[in-house]
Every structure is written in C-alpha cells, then in structure tokens.
FIKOLZA-1660 file (N, C-alpha, C; in steps of 0.1 Angstrom, whole numbers, plus 5000, padded with zeros to 4 digits):
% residues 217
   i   px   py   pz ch aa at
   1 4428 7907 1238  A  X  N
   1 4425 7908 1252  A  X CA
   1 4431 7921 1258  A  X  C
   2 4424 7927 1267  A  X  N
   2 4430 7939 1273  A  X CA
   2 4444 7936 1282  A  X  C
   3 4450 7947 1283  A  X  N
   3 4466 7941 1290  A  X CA
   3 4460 7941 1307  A  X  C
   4 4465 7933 1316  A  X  N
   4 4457 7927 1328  A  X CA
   4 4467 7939 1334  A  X  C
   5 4464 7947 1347  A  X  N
   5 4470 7954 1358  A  X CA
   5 4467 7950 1371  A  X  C
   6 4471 7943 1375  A  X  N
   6 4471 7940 1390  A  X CA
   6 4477 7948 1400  A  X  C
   7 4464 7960 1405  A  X  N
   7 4474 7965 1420  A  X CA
   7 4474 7955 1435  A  X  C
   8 4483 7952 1439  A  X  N
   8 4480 7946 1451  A  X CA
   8 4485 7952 1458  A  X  C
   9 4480 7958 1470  A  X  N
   9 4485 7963 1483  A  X CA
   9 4476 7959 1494  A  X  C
  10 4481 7968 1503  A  X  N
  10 4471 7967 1515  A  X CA
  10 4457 7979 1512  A  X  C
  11 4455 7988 1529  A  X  N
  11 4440 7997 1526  A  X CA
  11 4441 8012 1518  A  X  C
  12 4455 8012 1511  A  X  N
  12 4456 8023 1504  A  X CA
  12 4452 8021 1490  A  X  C
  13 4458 8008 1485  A  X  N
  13 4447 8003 1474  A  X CA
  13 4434 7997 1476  A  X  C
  14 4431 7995 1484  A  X  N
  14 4416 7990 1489  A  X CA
  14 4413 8001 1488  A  X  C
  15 4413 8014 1490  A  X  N
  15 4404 8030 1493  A  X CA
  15 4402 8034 1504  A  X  C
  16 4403 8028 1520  A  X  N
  16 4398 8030 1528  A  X CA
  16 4402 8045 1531  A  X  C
  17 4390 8048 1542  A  X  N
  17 4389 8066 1541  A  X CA
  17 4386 8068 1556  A  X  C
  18 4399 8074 1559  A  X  N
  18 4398 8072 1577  A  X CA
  18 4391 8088 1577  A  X  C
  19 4390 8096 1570  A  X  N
  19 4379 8112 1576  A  X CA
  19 4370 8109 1564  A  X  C
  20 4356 8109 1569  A  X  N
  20 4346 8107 1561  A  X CA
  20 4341 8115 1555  A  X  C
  21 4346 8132 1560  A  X  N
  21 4339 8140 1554  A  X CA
  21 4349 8142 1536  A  X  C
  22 4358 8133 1538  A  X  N
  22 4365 8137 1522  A  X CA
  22 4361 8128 1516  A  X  C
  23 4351 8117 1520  A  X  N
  23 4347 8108 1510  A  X CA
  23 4333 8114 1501  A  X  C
  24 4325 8114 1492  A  X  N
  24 4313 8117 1488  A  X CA
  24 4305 8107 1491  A  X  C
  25 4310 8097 1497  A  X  N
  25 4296 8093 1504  A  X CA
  25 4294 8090 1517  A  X  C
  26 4305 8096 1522  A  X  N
  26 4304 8099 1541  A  X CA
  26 4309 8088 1546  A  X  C
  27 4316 8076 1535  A  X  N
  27 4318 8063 1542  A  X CA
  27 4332 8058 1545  A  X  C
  28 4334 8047 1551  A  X  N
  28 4351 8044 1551  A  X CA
  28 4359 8037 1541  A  X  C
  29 4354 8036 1530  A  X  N
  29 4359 8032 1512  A  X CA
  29 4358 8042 1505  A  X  C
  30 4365 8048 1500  A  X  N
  30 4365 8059 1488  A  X CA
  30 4351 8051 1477  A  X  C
  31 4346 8055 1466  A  X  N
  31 4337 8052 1460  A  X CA
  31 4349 8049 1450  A  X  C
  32 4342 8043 1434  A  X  N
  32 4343 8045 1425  A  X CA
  32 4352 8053 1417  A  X  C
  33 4346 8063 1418  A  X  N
  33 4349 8078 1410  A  X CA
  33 4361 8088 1420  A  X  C
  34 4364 8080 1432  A  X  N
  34 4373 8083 1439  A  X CA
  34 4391 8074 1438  A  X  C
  35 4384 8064 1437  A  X  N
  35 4398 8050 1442  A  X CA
  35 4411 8051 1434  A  X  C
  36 4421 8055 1434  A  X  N
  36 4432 8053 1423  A  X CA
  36 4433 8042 1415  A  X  C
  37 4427 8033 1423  A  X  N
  37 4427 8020 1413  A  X CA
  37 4416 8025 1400  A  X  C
  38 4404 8032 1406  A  X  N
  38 4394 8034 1396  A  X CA
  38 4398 8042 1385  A  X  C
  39 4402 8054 1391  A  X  N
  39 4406 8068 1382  A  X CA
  39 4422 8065 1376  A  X  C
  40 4429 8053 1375  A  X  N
  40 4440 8049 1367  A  X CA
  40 4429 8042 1359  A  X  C
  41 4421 8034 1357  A  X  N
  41 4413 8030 1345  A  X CA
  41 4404 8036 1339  A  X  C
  42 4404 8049 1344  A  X  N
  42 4397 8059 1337  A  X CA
  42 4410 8066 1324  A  X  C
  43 4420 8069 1330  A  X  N
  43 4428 8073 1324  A  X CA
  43 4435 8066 1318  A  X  C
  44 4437 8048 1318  A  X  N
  44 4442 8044 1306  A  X CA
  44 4433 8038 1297  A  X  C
  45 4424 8036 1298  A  X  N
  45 4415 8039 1288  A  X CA
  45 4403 8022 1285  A  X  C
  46 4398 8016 1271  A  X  N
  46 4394 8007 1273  A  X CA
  46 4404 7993 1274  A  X  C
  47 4417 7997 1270  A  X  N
  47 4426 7982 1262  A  X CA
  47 4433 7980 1273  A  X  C
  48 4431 7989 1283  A  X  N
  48 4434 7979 1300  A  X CA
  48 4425 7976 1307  A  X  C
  49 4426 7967 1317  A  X  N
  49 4417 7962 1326  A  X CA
  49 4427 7962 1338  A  X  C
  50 4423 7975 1349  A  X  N
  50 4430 7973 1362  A  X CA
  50 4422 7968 1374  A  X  C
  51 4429 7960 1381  A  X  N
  51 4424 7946 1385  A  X CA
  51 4425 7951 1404  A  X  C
  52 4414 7956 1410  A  X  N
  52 4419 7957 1426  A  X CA
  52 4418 7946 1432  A  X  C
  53 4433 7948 1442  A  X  N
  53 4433 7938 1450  A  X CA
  53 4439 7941 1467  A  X  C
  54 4431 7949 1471  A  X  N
  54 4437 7957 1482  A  X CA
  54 4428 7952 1498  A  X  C
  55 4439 7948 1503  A  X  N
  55 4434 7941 1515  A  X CA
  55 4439 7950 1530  A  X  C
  56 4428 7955 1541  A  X  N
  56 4437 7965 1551  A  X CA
  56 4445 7956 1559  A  X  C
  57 4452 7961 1566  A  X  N
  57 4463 7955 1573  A  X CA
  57 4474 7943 1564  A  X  C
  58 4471 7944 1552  A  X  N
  58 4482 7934 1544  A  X CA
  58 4496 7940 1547  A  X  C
  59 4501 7930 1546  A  X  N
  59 4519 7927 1550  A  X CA
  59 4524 7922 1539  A  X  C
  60 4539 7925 1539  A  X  N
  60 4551 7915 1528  A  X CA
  60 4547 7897 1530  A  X  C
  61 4554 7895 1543  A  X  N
  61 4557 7882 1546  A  X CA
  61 4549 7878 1560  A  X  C
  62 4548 7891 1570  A  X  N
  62 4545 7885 1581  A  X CA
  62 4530 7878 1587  A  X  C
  63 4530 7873 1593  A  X  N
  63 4514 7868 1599  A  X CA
  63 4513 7876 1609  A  X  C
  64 4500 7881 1613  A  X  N
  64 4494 7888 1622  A  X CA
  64 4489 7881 1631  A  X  C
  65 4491 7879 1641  A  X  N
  65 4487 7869 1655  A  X CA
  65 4473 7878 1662  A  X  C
  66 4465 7887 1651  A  X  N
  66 4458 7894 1652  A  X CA
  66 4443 7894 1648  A  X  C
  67 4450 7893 1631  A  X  N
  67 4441 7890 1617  A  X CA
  67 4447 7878 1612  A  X  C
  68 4436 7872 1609  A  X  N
  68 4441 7861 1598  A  X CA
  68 4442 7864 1583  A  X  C
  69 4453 7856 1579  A  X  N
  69 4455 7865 1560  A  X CA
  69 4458 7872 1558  A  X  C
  70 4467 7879 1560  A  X  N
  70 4474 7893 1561  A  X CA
  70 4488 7893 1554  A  X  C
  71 4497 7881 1556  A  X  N
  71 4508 7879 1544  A  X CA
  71 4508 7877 1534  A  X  C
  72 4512 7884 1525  A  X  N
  72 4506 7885 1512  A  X CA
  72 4512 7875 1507  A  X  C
  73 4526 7866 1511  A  X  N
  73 4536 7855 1502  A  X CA
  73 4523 7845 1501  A  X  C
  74 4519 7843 1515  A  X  N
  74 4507 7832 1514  A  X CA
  74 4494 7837 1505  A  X  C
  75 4496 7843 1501  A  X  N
  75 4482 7843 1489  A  X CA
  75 4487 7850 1478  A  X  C
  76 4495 7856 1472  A  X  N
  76 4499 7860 1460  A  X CA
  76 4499 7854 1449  A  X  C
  77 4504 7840 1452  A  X  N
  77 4503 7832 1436  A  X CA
  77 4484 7824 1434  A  X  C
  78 4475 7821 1445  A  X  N
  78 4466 7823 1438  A  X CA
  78 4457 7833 1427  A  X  C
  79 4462 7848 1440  A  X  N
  79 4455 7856 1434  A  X CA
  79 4460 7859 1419  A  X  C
  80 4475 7859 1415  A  X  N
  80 4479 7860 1404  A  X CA
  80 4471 7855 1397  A  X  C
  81 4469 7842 1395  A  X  N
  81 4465 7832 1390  A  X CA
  81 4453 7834 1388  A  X  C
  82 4444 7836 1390  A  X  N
  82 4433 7837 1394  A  X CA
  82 4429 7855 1383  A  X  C
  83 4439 7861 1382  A  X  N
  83 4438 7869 1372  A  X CA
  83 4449 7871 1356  A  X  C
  84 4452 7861 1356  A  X  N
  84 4461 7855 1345  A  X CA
  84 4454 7859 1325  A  X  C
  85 4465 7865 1318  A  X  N
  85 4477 7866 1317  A  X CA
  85 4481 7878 1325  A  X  C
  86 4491 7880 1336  A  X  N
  86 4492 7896 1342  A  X CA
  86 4505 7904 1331  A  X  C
  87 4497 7911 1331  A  X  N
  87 4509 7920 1321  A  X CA
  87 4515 7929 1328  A  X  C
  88 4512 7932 1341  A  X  N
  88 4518 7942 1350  A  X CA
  88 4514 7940 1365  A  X  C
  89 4524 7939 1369  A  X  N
  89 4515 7939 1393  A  X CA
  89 4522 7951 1395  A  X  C
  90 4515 7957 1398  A  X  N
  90 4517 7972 1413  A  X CA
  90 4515 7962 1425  A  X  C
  91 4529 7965 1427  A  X  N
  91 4528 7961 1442  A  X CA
  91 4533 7969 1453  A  X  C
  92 4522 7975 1461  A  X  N
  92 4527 7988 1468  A  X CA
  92 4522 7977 1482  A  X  C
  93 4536 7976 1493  A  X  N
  93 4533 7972 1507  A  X CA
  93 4544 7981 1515  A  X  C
  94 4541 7976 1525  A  X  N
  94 4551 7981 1536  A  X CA
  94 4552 7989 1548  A  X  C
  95 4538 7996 1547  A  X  N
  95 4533 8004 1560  A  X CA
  95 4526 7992 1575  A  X  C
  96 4521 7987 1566  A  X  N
  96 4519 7977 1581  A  X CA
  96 4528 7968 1585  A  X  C
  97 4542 7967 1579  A  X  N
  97 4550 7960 1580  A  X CA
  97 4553 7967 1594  A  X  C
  98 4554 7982 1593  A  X  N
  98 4564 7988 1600  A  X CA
  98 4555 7985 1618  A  X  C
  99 4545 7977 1617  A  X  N
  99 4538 7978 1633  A  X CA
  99 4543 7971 1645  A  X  C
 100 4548 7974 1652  A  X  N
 100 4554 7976 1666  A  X CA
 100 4552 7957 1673  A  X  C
 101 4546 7953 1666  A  X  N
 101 4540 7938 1669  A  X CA
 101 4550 7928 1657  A  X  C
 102 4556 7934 1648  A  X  N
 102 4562 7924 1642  A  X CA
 102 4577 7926 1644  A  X  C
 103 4580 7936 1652  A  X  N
 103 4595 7940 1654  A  X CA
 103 4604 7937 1646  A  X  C
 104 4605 7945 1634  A  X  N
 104 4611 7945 1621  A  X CA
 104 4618 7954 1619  A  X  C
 105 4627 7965 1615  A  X  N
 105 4633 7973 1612  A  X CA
 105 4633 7976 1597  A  X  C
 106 4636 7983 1593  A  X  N
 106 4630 7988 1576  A  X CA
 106 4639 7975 1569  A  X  C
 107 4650 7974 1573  A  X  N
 107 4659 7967 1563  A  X CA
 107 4654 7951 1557  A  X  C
 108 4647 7951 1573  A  X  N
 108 4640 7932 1572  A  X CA
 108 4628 7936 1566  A  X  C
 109 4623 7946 1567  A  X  N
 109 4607 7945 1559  A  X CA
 109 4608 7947 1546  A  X  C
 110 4625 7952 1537  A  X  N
 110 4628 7952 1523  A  X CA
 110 4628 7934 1522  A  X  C
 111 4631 7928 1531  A  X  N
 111 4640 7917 1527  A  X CA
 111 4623 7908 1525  A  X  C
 112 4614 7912 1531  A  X  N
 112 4602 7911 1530  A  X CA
 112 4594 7910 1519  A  X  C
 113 4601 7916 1512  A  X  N
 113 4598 7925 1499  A  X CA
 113 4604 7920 1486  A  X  C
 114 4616 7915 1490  A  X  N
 114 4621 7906 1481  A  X CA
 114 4617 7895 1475  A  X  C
 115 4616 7888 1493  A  X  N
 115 4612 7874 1489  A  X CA
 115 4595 7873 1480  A  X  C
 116 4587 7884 1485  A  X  N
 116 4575 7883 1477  A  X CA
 116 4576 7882 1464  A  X  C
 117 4588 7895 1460  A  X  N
 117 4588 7896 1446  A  X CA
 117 4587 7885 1438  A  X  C
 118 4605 7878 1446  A  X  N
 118 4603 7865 1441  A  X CA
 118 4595 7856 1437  A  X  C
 119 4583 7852 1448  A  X  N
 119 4575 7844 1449  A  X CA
 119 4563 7847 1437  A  X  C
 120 4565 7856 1437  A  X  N
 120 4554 7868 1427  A  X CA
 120 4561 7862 1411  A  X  C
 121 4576 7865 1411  A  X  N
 121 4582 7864 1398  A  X CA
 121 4577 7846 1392  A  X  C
 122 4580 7840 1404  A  X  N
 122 4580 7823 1400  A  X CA
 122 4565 7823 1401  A  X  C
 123 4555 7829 1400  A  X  N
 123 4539 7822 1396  A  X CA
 123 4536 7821 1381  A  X  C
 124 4533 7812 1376  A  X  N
 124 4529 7811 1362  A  X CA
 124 4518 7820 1355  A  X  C
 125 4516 7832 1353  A  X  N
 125 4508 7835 1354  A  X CA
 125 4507 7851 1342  A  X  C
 126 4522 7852 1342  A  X  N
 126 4521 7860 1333  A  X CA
 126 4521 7864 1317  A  X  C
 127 4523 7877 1310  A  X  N
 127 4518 7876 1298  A  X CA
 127 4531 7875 1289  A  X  C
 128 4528 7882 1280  A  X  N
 128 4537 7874 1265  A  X CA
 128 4552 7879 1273  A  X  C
 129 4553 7892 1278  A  X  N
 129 4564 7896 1285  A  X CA
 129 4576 7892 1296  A  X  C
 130 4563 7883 1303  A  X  N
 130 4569 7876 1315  A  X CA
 130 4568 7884 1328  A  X  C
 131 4573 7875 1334  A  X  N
 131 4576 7890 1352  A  X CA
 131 4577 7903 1352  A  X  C
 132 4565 7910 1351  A  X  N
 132 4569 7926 1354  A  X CA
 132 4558 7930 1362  A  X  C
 133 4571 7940 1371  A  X  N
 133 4563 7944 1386  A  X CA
 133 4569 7958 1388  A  X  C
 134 4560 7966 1393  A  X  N
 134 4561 7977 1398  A  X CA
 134 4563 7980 1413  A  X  C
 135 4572 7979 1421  A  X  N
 135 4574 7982 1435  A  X CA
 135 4571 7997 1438  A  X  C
 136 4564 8000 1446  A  X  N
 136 4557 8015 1452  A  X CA
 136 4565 8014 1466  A  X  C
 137 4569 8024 1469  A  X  N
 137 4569 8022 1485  A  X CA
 137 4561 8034 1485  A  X  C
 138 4553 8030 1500  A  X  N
 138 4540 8042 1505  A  X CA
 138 4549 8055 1512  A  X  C
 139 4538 8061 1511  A  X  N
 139 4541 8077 1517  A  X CA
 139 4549 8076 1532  A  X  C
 140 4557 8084 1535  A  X  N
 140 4558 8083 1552  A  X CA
 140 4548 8081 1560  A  X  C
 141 4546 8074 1567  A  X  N
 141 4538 8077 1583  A  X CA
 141 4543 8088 1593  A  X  C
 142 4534 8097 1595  A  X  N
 142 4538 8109 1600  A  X CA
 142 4536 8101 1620  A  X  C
 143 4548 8112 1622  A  X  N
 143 4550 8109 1638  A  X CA
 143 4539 8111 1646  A  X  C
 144 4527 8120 1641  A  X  N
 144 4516 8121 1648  A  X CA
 144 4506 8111 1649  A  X  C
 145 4509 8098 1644  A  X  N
 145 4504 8088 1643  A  X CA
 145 4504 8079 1654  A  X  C
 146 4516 8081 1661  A  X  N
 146 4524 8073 1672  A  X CA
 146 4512 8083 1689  A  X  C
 147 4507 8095 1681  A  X  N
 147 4502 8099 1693  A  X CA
 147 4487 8099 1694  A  X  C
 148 4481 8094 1687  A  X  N
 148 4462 8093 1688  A  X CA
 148 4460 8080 1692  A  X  C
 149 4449 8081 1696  A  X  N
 149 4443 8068 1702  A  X CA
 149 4447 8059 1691  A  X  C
 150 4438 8060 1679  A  X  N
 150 4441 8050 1667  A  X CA
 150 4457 8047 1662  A  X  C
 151 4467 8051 1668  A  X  N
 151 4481 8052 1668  A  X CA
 151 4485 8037 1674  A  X  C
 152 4482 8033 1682  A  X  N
 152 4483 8024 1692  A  X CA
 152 4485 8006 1690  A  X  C
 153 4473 8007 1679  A  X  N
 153 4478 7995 1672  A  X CA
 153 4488 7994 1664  A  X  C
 154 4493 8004 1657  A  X  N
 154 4506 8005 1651  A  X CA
 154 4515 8001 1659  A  X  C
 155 4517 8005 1672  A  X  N
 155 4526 8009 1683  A  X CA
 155 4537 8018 1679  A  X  C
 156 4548 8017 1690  A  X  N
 156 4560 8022 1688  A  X CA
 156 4572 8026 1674  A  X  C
 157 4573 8034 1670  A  X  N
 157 4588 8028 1658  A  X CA
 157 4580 8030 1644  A  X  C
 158 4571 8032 1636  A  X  N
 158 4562 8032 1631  A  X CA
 158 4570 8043 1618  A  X  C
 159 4563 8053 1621  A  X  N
 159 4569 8065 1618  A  X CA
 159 4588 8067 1613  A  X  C
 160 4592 8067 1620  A  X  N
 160 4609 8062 1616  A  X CA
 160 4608 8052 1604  A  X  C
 161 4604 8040 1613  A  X  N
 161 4609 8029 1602  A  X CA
 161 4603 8034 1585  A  X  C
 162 4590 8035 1585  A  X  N
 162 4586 8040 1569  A  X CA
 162 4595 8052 1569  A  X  C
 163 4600 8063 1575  A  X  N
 163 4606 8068 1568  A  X CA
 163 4624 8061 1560  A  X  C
 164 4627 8049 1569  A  X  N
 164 4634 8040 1559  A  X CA
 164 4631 8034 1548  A  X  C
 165 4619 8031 1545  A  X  N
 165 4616 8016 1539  A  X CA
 165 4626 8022 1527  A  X  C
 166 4622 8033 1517  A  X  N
 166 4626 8036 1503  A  X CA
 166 4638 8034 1503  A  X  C
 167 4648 8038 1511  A  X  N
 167 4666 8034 1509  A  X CA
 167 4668 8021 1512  A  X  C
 168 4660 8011 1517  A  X  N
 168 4658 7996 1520  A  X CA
 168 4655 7989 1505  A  X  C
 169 4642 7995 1504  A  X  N
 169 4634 7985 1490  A  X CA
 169 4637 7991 1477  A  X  C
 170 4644 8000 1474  A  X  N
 170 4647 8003 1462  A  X CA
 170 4659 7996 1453  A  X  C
 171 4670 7996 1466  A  X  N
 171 4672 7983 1460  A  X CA
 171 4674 7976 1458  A  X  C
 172 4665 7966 1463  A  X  N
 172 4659 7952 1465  A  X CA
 172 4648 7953 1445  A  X  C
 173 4644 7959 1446  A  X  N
 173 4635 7964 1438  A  X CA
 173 4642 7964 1425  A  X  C
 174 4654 7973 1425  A  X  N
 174 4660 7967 1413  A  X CA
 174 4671 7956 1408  A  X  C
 175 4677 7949 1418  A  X  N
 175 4682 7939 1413  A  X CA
 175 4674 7926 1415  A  X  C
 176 4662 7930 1416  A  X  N
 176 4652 7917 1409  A  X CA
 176 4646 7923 1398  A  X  C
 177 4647 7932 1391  A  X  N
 177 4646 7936 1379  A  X CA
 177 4629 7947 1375  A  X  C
 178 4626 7947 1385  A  X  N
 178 4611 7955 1387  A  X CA
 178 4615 7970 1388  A  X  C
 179 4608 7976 1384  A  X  N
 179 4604 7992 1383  A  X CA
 179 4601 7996 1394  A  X  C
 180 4606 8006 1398  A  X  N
 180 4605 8017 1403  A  X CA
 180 4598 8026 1408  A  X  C
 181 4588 8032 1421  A  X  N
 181 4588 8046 1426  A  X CA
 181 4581 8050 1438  A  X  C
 182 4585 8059 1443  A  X  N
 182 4588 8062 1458  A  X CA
 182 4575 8071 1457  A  X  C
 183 4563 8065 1465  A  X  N
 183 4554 8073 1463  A  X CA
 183 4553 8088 1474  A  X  C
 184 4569 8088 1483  A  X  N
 184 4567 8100 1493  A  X CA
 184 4570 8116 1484  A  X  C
 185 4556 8122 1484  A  X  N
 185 4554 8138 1479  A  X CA
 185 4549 8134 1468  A  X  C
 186 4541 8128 1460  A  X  N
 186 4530 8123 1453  A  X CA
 186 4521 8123 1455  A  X  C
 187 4518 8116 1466  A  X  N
 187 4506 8109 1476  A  X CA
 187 4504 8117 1487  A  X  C
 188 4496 8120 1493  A  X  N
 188 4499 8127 1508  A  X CA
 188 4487 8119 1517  A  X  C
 189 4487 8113 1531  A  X  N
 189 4483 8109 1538  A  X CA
 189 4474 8118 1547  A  X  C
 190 4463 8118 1553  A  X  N
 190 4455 8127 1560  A  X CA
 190 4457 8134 1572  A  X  C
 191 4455 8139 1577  A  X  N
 191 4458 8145 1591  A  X CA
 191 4444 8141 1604  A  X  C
 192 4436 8128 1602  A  X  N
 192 4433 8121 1611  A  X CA
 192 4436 8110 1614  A  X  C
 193 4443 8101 1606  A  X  N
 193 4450 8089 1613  A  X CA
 193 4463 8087 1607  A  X  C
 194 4468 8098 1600  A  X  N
 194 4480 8099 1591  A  X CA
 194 4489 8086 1585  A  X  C
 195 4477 8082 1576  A  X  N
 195 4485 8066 1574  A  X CA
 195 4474 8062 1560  A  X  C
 196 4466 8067 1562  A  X  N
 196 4459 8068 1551  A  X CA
 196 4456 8080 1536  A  X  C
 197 4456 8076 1522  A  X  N
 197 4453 8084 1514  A  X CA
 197 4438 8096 1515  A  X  C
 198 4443 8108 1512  A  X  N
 198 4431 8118 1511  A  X CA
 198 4424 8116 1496  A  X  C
 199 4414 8124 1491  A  X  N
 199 4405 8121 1478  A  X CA
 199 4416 8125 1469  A  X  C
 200 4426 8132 1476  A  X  N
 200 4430 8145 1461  A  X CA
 200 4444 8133 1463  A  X  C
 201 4448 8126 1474  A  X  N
 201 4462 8119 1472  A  X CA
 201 4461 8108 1459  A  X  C
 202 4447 8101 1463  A  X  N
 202 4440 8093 1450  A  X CA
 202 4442 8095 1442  A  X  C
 203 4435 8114 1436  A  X  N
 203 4438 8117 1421  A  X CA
 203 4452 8116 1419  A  X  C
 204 4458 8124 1427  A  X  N
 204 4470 8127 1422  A  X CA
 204 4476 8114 1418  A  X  C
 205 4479 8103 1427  A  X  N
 205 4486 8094 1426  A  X CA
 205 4482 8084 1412  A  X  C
 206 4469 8081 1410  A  X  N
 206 4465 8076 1395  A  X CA
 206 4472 8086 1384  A  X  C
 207 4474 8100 1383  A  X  N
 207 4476 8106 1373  A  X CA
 207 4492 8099 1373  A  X  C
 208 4504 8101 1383  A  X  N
 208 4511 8096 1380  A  X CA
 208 4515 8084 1376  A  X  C
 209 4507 8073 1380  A  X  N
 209 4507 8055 1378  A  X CA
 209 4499 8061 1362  A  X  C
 210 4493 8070 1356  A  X  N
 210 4488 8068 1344  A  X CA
 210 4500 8074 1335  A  X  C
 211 4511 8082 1342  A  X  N
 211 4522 8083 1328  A  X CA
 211 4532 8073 1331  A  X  C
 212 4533 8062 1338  A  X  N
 212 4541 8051 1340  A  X CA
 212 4537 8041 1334  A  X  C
 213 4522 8040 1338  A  X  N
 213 4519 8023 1338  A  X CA
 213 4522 8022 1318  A  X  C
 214 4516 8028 1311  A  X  N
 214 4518 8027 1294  A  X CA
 214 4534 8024 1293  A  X  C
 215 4541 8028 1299  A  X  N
 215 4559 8032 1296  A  X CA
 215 4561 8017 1297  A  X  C
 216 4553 8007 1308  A  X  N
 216 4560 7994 1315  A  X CA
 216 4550 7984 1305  A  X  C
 217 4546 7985 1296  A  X  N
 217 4537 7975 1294  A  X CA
 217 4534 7975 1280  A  X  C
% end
C-alpha cells in the first residue's frame, strides 16, 4: 500500500486563487498542475498517495456563526478515518482563526491547535507508526489586508495576531510530539487579498514539504 498523506487545512490547501490572472485557467482554484497538494505528489513520486483536504474558512476549534462546518475538531476524526491507514497529517491552520469575529489572541488559537492535535492523535486511524503530524503555521497576513474592501470580513487584529501564531504553536507543536515548520519566507501570499498563496508560493512550498515529508515517514 502507498504511504497515505493527509493535508488538512483551510483555502491554502484547497488552492483557492484570489488574482485570476496567476491562475492558468483564469479561475478561483489553482488547477492540478498548480496546487501544492498536487505538485508534492508529483515530487514524491508513485509509493505516496497525498490525500487533499482543504476547506476555505476552516478553523482549529472555533464555529463560525457565519458558515456552517468550519471547526475542524468537529470533523477531523471522520475525515481521518475515512482515509485510514494515515501515515502522515499536514496540518496547516490558523489564519482564519485570527478573524476579528472570534476574538482570540494568537496564544488561544495555539491552544486551538493543541486540542486538535490531540483529538487528531486519539483517532484510530493510523499506520504501523502511529500519530504523526506535521504542524505548518501559515505565512503572515499582511497589514494591507485590514485595508481593502475584502479585508473586512477578517476584521480588526488580523495581521498582528498571525504574525504571533509561530511563537504560540511551536510549542504546542512540540510537546505533543509532531514536527515542525513555519511556513513564513517559504510561501508568500499575494498582493490582492494578501492572505492567499501565489502559483510560484505553491511551487515553492511543495518543493519544501517534498524534502520533509520522506524524512517523517
């Protein structure tokens, strides 16, 4: 059996593509031949199977009095399950944490972060190895974000708080025993709604997750 990779995040692993003209097909999903999720299974080759699971507006813990389904504790252990034996979860969250509607501060959206893990660690679901998880924290949210129309549903505080999350969840991240990496200056976010991955943040960021993911698995 191929070793299972599960990324779960929110619309940065989903692909979404807030400037169209950097997508090749003009649309608001990266394609295929675009997605990091795609171009990390290009690069590790046939004996993995990387598994997308990227939902927009996904959160750690919180409910969205907005969107329905958006906390990821409440659905994590099906989806596990549902792709079982996992030999590895990428789990990159924590930019929609930071939205002005859940009034959270970096430190509570680590603590967010934990308890997933947890919830993540106790699903039955993994392979001969057991619990292994990859924690990402996302790129900063640039302050210019707080100023466009599309800024707005974020609200207030946005910007700041991601630039905490990493000194919050890192180590949360390691004394539940999961791996490591700070995806800020890897990844770079766009300059029309600055919160989103560009085509080249995609490449880039798969080439890196491709000299990691083999080391963890």
């Amino acid at each position: 059996m191929k070793k299972h990779i599960v990324c779960f995040g929110d619309s940065n692993t989903h692909g979404l593509c807030a400037d169209l003209t950097d997508c090749a097909d003009g649309g608001t999903r990266f394609n295929e031949e675009e997605r990091w999720t795609c171009l990390l299974q290009q690069h590790l080759g046939s004996d993995y199977l990387v598994i997308e699971e990227g939902l927009s507006g996904r959160t750690t813990v919180f409910s969205d009095p907005l969107h329905e389904g958006m906390s990821a504790i409440e659905v994590i252990d099906p989806i596990l399950m549902s792709h079982e034996p996992v030999d590895l979860l990428i789990l990159m969250l924590g930019s929609n944490d930071t939205k002005e509607r859940f009034g959270c501060n970096a430190a509570c959206i680590a603590k967010g972060m934990d308890r997933l893990i947890g919830k993540a660690k106790a699903t039955p679901c993994w392979g001969s190895k057991g619990p292994n998880i990859l924690v990402i924290c996302p790129p900063h949210i640039d302050e210019q974000r707080e100023l466009i129309p599309a800024g707005a549903s974020m609200g207030k505080g946005c910007a700041e708080k991601s630039r905490e999350l990493a000194k919050w969840m890192e180590p949360v991240a390691k004394a539940q025993g999961c791996a490591w990496l700070d995806a800020q200056g890897i990844a770079e976010f766009n300059k029309v709604d600055y919160l989103h991955f560009t085509k080249k943040a995609h490449a880039d960021f798969a080439a890196k997750l491709a000299e990691i993911v083999p080391t963890l698995v």
